[in-house]
N, C-alpha and C positions, 0 to 999 in steps of 0.2 A: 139697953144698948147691945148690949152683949148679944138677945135674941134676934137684933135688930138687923146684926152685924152677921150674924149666924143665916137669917132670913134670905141675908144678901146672897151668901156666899153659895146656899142652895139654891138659890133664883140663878144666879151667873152658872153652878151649876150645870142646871137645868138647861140653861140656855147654850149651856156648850152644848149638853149630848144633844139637846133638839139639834143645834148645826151641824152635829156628829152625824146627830139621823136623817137630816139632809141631806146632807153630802154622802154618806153611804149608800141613801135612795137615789139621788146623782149616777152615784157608780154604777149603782146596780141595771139602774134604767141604760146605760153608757155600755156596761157589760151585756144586757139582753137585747141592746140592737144589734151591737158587735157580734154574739153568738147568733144573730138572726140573719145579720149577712153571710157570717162565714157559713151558717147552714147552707141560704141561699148559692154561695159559690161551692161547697161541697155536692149540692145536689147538680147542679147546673156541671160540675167534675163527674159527677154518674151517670151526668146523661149524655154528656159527652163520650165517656167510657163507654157506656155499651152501643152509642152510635158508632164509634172506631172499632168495638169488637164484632159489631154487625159488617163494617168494610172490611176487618178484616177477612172473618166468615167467609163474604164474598170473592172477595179476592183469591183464596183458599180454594173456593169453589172453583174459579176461572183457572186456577194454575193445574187442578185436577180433570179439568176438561181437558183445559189444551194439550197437558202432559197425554192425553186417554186420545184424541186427535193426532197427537206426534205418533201416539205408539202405532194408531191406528194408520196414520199414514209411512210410516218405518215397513209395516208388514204388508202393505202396498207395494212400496216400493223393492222389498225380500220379492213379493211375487211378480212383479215388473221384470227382475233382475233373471229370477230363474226361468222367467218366459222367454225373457230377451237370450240369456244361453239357451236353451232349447231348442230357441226361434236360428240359432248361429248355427247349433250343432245339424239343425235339419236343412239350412243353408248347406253348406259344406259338406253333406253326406248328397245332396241334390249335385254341387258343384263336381263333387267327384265322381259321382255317377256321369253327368254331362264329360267329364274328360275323358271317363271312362269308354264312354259312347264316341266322342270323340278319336279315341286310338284304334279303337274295333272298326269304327271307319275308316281308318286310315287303313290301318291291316286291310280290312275287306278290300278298298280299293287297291291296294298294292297286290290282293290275290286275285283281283278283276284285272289287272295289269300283266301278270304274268299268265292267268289263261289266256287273254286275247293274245297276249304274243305267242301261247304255244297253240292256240288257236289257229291261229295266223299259220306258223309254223307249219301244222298240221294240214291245213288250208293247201299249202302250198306242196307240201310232200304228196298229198291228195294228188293234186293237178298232175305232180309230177307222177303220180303213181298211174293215173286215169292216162295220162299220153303213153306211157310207158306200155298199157296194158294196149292202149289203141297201133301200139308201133309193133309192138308181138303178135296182137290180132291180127295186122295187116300181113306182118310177114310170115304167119303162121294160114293165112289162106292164100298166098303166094307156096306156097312150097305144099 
């Protein structure tokens, strides 16, 4: 009885660890799909990752263009700015020349103004010079 009893108690035993060994092949099976998923979402997080670091890349790329665009249209517009003063200064050196031109004809006309009049002047002291000389010729082959 005694072995009987002994037989038992290593059969229930036995039959624990077997259910022990079940259930920890439970786990373990429960554990290898779980670490199978999270692989699955860890890997599916990397590729995610390096598709974001390839936008970013890109993006990086677009911001170094258009900064290289800005710069280039910055010195565009430097050369725009100092053509447009140039383009003023040679205005204004033409502007003042034309006033220039402008006052020297005035002048000249103002000295076309006062020879006609001493012109004129002259014209007339002439006449009166020529009858003058006509009035002594005459009276000078009277006498």
């Amino acid at each position: 009885m005694y072995s009987v009893f002994r037989m038992e108690l290593v059969k229930d035993k036995l039959n624990s660890m077997k259910a022990q060994s079940e259930l920890s092949e439970e786990k373990i099976i429960r554990f290898e799909s779980e670490l199978r998923k999270s692989t699955q979402h860890l890997e599916a997080a990397l590729k995610e990752k390096e598709s974001l670091i390839k936008k970013v890349e890109a993006v990086e790329a677009q911001i170094i263009n258009a900064d290289r665009k800005r710069g280039d249209v910055m010195d565009r517009l430097k050369d725009l700015d100092q053509s447009t003063d140039t383009s003023e200064c040679k205005r204004r050196v033409l502007e003042n020349r034309e006033l220039d031109g402008d006052d020297a004809l005035i002048k000249l006309e103002d000295r076309l103004r006062f020879v006609q009049e001493k012109y004129s002047e002259h014209c007339v002291q002439c006449e009166e010079g020529e009858r003058r000389v006509a009035v002594l010729g005459a009276e000078y082959k009277k006498t």
